[in-house]
KOLDRENFI-603441 format. One line per field, with one value per residue: residue number from 1; x, y, z of N, C-alpha, C in turn. Coordinates in steps of 0.001 Angstrom, whole numbers. Example, Ala and Ser with C-alpha at 12.3 -4.5 7.8 and 13.67 -1.06 7.14 Angstrom:
# residues 2
pos = (1,2)
n_c1 = (13190,12850)
n_c2 = (-5690,-2250)
n_c3 = (7800,7080)
ca_c1 = (12300,13670)
ca_c2 = (-4500,-1060)
ca_c3 = (7800,7140)
c_c1 = (13200,12900)
c_c2 = (-3300,30)
c_c3 = (7800,7870)
***
This chain:
# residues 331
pos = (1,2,3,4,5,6,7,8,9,10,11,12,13,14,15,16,17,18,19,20,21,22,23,24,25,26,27,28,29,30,31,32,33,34,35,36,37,38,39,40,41,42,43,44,45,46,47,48,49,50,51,52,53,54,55,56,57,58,59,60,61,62,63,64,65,66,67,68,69,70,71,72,73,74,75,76,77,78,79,80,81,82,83,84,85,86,87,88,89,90,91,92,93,94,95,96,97,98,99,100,101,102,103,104,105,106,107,108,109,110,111,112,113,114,115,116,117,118,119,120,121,122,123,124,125,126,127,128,129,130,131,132,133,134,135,136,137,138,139,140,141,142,143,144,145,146,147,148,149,150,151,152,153,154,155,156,157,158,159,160,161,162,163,164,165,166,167,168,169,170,171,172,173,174,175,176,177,178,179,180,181,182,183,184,185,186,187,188,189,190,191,192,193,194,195,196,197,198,199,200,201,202,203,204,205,206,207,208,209,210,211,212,213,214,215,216,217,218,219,220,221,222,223,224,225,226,227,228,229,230,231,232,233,234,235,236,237,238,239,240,241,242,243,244,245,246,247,248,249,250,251,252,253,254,255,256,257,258,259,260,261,262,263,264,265,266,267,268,269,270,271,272,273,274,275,276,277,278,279,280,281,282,283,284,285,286,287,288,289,290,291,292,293,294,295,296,297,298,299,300,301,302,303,304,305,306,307,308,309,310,311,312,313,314,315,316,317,318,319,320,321,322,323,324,325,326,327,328,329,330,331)
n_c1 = (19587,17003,16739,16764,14606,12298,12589,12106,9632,8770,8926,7411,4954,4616,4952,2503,476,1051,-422,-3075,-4285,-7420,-7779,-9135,-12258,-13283,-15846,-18117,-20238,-19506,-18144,-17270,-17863,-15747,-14532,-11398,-9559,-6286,-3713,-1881,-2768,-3485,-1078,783,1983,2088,2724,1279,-434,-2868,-1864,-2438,-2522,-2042,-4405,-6186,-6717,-7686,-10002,-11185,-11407,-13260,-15233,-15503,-16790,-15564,-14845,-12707,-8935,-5756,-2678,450,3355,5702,7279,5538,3442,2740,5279,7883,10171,8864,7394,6530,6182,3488,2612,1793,-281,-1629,-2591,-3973,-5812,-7414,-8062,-10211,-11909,-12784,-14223,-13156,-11828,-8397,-6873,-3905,-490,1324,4320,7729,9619,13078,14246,16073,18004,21312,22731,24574,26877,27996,29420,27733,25149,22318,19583,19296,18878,16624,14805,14781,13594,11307,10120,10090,8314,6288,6248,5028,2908,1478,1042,-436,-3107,-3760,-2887,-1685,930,2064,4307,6883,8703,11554,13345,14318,18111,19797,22328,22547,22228,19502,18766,20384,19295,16679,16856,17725,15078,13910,14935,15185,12410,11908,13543,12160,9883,10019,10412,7913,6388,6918,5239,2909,2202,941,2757,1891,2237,2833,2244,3984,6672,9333,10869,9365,6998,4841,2116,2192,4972,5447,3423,5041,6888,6144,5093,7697,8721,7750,6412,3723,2606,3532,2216,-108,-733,-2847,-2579,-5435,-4288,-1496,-723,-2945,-1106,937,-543,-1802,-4887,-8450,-9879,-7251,-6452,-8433,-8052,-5683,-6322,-7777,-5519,-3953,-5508,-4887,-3333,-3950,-4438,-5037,-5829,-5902,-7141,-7236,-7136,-6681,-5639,-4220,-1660,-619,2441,5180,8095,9673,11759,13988,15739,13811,11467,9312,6657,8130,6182,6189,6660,3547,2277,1217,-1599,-3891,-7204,-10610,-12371,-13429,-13640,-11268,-8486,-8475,-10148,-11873,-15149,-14765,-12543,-12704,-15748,-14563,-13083,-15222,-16107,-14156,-14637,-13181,-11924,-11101,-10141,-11113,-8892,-8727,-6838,-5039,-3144,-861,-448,-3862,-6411,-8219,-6641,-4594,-6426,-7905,-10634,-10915,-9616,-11493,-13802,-13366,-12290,-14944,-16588,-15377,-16591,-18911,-18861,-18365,-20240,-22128,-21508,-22227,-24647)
n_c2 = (-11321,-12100,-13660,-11980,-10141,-11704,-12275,-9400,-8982,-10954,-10091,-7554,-9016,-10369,-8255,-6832,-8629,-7810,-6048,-6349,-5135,-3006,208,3627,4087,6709,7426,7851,5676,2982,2957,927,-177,-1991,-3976,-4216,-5882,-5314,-7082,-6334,-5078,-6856,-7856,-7182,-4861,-2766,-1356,-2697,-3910,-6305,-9580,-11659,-15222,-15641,-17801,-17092,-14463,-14650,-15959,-14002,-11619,-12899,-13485,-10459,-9124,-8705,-7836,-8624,-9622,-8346,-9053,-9203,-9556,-10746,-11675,-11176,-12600,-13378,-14173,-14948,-16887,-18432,-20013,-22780,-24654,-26218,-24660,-22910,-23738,-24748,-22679,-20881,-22839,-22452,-19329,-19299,-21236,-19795,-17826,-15522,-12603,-13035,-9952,-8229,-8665,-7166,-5896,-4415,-2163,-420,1716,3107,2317,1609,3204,4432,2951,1571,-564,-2740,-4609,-3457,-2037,-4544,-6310,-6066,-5379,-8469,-9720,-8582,-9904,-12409,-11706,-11609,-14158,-15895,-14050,-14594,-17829,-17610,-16511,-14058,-11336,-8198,-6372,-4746,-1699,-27,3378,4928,6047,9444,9802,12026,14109,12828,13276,14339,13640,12080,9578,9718,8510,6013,5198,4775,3259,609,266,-40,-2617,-4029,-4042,-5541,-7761,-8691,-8492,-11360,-13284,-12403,-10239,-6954,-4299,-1920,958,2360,6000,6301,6432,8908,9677,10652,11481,13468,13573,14781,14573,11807,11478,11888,10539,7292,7780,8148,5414,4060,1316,-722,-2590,-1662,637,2486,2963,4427,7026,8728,9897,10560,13157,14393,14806,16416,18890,19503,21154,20552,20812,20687,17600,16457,17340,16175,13120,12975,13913,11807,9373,8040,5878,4843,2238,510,1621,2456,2881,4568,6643,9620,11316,14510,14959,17257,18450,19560,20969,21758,24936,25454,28245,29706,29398,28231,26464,25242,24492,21452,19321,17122,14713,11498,9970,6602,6584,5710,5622,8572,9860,11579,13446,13509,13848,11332,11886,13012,11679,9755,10046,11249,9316,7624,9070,9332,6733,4913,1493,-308,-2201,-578,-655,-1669,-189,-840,870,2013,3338,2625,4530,3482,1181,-2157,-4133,-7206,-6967,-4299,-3720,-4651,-3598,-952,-1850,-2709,-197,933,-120,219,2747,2627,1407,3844,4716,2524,3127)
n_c3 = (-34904,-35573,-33097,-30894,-31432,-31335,-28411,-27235,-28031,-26914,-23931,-24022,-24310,-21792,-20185,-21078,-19881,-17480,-16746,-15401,-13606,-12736,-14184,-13173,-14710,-15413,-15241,-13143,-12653,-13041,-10152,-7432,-4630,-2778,165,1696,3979,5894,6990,8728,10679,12706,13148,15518,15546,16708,20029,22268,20666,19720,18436,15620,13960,10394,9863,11861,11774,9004,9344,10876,9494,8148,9352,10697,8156,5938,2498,760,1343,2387,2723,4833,3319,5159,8228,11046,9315,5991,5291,2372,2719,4619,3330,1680,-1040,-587,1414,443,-1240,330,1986,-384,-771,2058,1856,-210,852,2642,1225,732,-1486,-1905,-2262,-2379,-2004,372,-137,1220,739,24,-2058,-1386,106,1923,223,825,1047,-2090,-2971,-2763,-3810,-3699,-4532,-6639,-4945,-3581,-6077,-6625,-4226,-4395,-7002,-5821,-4088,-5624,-7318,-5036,-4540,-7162,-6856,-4308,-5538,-6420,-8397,-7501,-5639,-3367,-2852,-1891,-2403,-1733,1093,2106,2322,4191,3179,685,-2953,-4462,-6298,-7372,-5651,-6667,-9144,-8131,-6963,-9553,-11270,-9240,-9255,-12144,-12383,-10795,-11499,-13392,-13035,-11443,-13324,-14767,-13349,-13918,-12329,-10729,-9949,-7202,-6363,-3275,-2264,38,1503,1179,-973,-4055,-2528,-3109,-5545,-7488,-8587,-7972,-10070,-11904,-11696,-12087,-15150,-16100,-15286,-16652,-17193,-17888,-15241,-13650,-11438,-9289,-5376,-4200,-1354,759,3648,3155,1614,2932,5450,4200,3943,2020,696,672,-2214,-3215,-2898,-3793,-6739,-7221,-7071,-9459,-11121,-10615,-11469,-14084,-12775,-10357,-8864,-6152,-2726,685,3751,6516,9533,11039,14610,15684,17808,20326,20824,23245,24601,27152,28297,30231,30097,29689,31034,30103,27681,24619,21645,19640,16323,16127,17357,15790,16151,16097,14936,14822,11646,10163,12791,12763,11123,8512,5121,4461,3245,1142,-190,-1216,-2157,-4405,-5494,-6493,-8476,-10212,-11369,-9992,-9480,-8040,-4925,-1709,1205,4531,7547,10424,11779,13596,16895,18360,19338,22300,22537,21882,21832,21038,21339,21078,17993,17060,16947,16416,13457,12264,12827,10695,8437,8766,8106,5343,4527,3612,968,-372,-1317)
ca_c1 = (18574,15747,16468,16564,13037,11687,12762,11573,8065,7984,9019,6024,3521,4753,4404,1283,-396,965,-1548,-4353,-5746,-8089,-7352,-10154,-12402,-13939,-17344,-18866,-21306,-18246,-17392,-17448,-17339,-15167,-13728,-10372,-8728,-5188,-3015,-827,-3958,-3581,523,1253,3504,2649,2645,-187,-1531,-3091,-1325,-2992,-1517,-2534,-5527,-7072,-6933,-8659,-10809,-12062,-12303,-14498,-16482,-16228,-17806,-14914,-15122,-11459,-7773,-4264,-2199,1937,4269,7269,7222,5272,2376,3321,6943,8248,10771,8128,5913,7303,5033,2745,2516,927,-1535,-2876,-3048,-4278,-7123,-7917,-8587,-10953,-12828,-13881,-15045,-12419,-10564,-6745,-6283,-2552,-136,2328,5396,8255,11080,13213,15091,17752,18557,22565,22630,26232,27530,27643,29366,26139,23857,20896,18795,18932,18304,15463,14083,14529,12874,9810,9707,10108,6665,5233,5520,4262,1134,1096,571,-1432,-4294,-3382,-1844,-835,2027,1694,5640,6953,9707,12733,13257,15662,18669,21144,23653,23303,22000,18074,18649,20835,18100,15279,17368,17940,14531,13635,16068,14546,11296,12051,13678,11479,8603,9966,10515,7065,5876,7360,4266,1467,1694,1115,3411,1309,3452,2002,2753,4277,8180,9867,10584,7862,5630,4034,1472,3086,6211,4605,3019,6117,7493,5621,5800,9164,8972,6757,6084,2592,2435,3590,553,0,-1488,-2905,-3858,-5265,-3438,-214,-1226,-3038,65,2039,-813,-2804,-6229,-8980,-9477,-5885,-6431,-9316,-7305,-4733,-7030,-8081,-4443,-3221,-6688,-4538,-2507,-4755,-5060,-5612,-6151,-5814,-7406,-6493,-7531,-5228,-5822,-2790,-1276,27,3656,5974,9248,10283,13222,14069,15983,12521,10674,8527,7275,8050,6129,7754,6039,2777,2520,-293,-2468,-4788,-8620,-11853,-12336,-14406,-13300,-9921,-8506,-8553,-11568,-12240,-16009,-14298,-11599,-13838,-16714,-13341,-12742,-16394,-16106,-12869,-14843,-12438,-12126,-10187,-10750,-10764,-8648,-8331,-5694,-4985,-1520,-157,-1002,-5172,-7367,-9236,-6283,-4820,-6986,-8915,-12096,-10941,-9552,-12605,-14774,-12800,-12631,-16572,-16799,-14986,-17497,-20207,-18045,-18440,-21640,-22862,-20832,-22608,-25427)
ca_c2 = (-10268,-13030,-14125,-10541,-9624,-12702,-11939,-8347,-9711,-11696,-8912,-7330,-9845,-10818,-6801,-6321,-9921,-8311,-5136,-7142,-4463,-2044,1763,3945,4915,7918,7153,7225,4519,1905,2705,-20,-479,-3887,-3661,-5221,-5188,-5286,-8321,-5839,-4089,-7728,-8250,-7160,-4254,-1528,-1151,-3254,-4789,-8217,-10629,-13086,-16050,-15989,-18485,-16826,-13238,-14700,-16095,-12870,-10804,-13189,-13077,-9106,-8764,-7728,-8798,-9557,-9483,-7606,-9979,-8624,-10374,-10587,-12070,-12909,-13068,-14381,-14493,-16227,-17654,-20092,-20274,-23310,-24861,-27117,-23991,-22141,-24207,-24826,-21175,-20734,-22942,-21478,-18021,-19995,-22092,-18856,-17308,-14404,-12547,-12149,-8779,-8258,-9138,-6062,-5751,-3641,-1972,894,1177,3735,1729,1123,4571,5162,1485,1633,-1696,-3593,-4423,-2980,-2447,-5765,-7237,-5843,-6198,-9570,-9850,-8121,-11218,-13528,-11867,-11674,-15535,-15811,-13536,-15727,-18871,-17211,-16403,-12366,-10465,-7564,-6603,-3643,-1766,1531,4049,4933,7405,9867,10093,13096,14466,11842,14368,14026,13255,10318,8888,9372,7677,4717,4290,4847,2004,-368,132,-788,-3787,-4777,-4084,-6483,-9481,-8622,-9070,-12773,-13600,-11615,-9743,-5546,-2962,-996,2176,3669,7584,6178,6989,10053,9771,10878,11459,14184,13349,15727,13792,10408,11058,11785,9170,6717,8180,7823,4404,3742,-292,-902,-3263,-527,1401,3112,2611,5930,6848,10331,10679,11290,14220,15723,15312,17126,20290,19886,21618,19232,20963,20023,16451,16138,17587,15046,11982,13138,13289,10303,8337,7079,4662,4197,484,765,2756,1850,3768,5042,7894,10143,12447,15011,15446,18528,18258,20636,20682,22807,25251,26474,29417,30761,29757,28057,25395,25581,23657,20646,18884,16860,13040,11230,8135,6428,6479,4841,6443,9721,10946,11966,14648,12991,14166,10560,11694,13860,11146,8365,10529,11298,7884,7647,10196,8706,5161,3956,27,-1530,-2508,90,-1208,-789,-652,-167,1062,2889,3245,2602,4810,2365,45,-2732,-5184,-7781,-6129,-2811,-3804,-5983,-2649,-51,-2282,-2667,826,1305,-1162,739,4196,2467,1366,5056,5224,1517,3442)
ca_c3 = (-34858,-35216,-31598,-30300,-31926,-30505,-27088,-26738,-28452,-25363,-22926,-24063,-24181,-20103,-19420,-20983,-19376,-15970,-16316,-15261,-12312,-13314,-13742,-13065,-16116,-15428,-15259,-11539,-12562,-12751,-9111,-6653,-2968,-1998,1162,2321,5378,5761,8102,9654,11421,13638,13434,16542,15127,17615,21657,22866,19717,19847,17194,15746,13311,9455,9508,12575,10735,7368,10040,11245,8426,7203,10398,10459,6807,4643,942,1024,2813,2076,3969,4829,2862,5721,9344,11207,8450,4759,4421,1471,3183,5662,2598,122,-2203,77,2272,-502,-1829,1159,2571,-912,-676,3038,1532,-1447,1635,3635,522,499,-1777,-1611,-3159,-2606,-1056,1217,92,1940,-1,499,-3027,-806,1286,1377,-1017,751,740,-3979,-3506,-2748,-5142,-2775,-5552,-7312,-4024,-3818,-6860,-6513,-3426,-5218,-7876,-4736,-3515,-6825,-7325,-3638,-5116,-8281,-6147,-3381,-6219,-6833,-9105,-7121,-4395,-2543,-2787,-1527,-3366,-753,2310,1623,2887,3967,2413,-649,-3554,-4877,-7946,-7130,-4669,-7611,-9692,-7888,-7458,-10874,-11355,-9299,-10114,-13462,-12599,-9988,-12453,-15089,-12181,-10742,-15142,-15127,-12705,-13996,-10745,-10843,-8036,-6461,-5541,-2428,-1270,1528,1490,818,-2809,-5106,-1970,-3419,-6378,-9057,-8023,-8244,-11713,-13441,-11462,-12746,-15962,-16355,-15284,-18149,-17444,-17670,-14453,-12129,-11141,-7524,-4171,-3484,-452,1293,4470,3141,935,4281,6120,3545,4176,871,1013,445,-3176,-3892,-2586,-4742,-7690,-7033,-7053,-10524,-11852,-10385,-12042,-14773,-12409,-9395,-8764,-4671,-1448,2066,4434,8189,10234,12433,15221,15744,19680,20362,21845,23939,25238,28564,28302,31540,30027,28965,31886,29111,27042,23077,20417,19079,16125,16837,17381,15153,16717,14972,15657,14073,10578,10322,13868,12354,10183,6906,4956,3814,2427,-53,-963,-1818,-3145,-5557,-6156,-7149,-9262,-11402,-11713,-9182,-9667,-6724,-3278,-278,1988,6154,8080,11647,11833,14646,18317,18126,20722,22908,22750,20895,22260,20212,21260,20018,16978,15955,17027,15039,12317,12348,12690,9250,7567,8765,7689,3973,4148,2801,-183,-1354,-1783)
c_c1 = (17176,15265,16030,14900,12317,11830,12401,10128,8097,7942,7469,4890,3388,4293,2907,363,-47,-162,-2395,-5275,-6087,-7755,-8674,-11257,-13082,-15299,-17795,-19754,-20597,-17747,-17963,-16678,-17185,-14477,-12493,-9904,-7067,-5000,-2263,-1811,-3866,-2054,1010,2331,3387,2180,1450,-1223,-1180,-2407,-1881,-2178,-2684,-3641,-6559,-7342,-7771,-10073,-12055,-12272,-13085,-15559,-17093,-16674,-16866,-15228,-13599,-9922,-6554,-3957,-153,2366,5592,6102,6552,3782,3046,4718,7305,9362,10133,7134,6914,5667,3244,2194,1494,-203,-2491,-3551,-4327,-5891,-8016,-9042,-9857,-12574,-13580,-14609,-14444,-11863,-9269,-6135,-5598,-2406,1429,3336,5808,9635,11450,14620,16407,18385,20026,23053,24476,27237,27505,28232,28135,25139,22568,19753,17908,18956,17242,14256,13761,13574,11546,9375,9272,8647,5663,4715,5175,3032,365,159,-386,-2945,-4565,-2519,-1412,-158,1808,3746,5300,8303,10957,12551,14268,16423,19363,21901,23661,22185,20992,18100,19464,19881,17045,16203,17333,16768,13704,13653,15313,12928,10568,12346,12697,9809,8536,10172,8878,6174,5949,5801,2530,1484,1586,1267,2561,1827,2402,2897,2943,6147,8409,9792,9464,6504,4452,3106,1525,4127,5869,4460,4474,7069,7032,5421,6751,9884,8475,7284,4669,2008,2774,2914,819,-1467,-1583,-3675,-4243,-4736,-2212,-522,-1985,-2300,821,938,-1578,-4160,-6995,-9501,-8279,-5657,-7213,-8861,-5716,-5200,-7387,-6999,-3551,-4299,-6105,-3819,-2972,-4974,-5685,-5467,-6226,-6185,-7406,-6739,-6687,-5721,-4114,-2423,-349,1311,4426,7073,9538,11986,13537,14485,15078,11803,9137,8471,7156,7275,6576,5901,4717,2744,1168,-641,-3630,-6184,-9447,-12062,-13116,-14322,-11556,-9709,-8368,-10051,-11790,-13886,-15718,-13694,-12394,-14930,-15882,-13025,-13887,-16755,-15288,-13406,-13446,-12539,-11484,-10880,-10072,-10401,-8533,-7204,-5715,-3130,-487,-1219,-2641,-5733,-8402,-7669,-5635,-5031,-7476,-10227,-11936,-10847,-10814,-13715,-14634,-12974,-13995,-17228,-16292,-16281,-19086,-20413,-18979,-19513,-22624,-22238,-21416,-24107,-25962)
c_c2 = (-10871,-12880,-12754,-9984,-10557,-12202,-10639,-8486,-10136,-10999,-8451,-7624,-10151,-9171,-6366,-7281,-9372,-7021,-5025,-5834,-3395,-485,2454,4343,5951,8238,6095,5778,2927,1673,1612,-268,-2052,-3434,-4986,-4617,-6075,-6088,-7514,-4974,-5522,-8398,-8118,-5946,-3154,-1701,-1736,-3935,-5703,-8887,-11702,-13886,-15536,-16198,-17747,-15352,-13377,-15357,-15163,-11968,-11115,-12583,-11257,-8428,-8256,-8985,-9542,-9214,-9020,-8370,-9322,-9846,-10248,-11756,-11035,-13197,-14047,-14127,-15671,-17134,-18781,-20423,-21798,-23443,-25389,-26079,-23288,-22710,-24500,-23945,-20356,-20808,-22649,-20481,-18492,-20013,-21095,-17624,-15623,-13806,-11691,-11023,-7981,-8633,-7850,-6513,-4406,-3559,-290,1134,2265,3398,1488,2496,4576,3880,1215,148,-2961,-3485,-3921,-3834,-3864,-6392,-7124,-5756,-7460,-10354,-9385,-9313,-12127,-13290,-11778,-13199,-15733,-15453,-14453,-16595,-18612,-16882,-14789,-11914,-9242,-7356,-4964,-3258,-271,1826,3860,5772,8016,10500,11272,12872,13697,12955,14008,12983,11490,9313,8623,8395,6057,4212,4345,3534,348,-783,-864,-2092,-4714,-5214,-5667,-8161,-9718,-9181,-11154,-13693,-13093,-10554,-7918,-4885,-2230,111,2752,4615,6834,6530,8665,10676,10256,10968,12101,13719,14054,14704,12322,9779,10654,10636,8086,6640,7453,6591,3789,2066,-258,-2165,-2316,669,2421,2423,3875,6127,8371,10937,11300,12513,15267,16182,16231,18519,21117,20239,20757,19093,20018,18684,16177,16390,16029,14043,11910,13122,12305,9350,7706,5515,4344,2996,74,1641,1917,2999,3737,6152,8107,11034,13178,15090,16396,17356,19765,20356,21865,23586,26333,27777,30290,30188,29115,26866,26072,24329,22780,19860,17641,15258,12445,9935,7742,6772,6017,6382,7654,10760,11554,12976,14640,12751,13001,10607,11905,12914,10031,8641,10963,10628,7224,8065,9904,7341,4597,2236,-1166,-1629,-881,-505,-834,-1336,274,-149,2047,2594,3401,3508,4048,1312,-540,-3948,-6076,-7263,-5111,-2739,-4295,-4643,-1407,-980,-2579,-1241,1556,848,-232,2313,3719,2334,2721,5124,3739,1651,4238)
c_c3 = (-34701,-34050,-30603,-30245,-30954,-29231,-26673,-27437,-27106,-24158,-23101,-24078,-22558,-19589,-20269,-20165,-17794,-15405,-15781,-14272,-13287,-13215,-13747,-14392,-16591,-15360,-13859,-11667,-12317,-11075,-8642,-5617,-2923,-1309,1594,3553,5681,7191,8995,10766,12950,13799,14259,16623,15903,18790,21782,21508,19632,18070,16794,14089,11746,9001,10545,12034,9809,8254,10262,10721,7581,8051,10762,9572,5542,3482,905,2307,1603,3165,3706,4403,3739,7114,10167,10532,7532,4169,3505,1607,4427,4693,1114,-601,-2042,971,1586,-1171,-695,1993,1199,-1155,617,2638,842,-191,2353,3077,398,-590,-1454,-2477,-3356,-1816,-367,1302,648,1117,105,-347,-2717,-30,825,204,-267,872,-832,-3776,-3518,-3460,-4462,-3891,-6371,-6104,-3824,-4903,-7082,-5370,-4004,-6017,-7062,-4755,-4684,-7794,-5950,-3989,-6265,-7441,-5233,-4303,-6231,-8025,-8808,-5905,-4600,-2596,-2697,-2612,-2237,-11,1637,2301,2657,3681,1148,-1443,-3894,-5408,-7864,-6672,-5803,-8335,-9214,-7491,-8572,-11085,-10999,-9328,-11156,-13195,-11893,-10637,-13105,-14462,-11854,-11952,-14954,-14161,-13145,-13380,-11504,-10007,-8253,-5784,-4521,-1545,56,2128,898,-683,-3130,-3879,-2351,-5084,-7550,-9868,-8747,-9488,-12216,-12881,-12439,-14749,-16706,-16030,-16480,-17866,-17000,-16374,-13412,-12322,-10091,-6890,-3637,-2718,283,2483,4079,2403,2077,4908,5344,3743,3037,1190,329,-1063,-3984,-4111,-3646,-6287,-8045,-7306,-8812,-11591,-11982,-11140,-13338,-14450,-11137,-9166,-7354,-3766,-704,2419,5689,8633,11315,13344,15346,17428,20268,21185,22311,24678,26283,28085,29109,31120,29912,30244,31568,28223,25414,22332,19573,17746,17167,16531,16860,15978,15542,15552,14258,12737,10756,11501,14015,11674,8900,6489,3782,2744,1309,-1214,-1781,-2075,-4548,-6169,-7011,-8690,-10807,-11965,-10921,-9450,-8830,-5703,-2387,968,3322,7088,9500,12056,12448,15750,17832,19472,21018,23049,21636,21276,21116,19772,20811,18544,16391,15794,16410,13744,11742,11866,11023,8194,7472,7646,6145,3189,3184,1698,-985,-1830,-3077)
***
């Protein structure tokens, strides 16, 4: 019984030491504009965007003014499988030398994945992969990792799906603890997309290292009024740790159906565009975040088809254009 006591003493001393990011504290005067900009905005991950390596990325968000960098934890950024030890100290001291900071690091998890395969440990693969990037963040000079909930699949029943990622959550929490590190849940999967959802998610995870990454497009897409959004921001302010931000235009679509002679309405296809000329009422969200004593970085991300391109020159000129976006709120 000794040994037992002892050992959940130490559980708790590793999950409270992995709390470290700030939650908001309600008092506008606390807020603070630090801007990051996110690695996958230069990964190469959609139709025509320029790729650039690692060092030339921390390169240029020095040179385009951000305070720090969100860099993807996978291929072909910082996978922890091309990163050993020698890899990391010296990417480490990189970030140091150009006067950055690294203020997570983007993980990718999708705790339904495999939901109709039960013999596979999914789950605990993925939690484990979370620890992987949470000593990766250790060593990189962070303590948090950016992680999503699950999509959800048909026909397998809700409740099963929340469950499992309840599940790994938890476990992924208590690997992500052994580092310091703190998950960052961001509204970006199915699960818990909604911010009701979310809370009691979170909640009901009850480990003080798993937080959120809340951000305001998804909450527009779902058709919340900018009230509601703003209501939202205020009940999520207990577990707020970051935001990424992205602007969408919508594109009508239509499909032909000769029997009618006619076209019908088919959902609408989002692109991205330079912040402010979109439909996400970013003054609102981040005069909100103001409002809560927000305490993280605002991060940017260029993440879907870009208008103008995904040239170098575009990206470097949208991303500019954000900086400038922010500039009014450091007043």
């Amino acid at each position: 019984m000794k040994q037992i006591s002892i050992s959940m003493l130490g559980i708790v001393i590793i999950l409270s030491s992995a709390a470290a990011q700030k939650a908001p504290t309600g008092n506008p005067k606390d807020f603070q504009v630090k801007t990051c900009l996110h690695s996958v905005s230069y990964a190469g991950v959609w139709t025509g965007q320029a790729r650039l390596s690692v060092d030339e990325f921390l390169v240029k968000a020095k040179e385009l003014g951000f305070d720090g960098v969100m860099l993807v934890a996978k291929r072909p950024h910082v996978s922890p499988l091309d990163y050993d030890a020698q890899a990391r100290q010296k990417l480490r001291k990189r970030i140091e030398e150009l006067g950055l900071e690294l203020v997570c690091l983007a993980g990718y998890t999708d705790f339904t994945a495999g939901i109709d395969k039960g013999g596979i440990p999914h789950v605990e693969i993925q939690a484990l992969y979370v620890g992987e990037i949470a000593r990766l963040a250790r060593d990189l000079g962070t303590n948090m990792v950016r992680i999503f909930t699950g999509y959800e699949r048909p026909g397998v029943p809700f409740n099963k799906q929340y469950e499992l990622v309840c599940e790994g959550l938890r476990l992924a929490g208590k690997e992500a603890a052994k580092y310091g590190v703190t998950l960052a849940v961001q509204n970006h999967h199915d699960i818990a997309i909604h911010h009701d959802t979310m809370h009691w998610l979170l909640r009901e995870v009850n480990l003080p290292n798993v937080m959120a990454a809340f951000d305001a497009w998804s909450p527009t897409l779902e058709g919340l009024s900018r009230e509601q959004i703003r209501e939202a921001v205020w009940k999520m302010k207990p577990y707020i740790v970051h935001t990424t931000v992205a602007d969408y235009v919508r594109l009508p679509r239509y499909h032909y159906d000769s029997t009618l002679t006619n076209y019908l309405p088919d959902p609408p296809v989002i692109r991205a565009v330079p912040v402010g000329k979109g439909f996400i009422d970013y003054d609102m969200f981040i005069a909100t975040l103001r409002d809560i004593g927000y305490q993280g970085y605002i991060a940017y991300e260029m993440c879907e088809v870009l208008d103008g391109g995904g040239s170098i020159e575009n990206l470097d000129r949208t991303a500019r254009e954000f900086l400038d976006y922010i500039k009014r709120f450091r007043q």
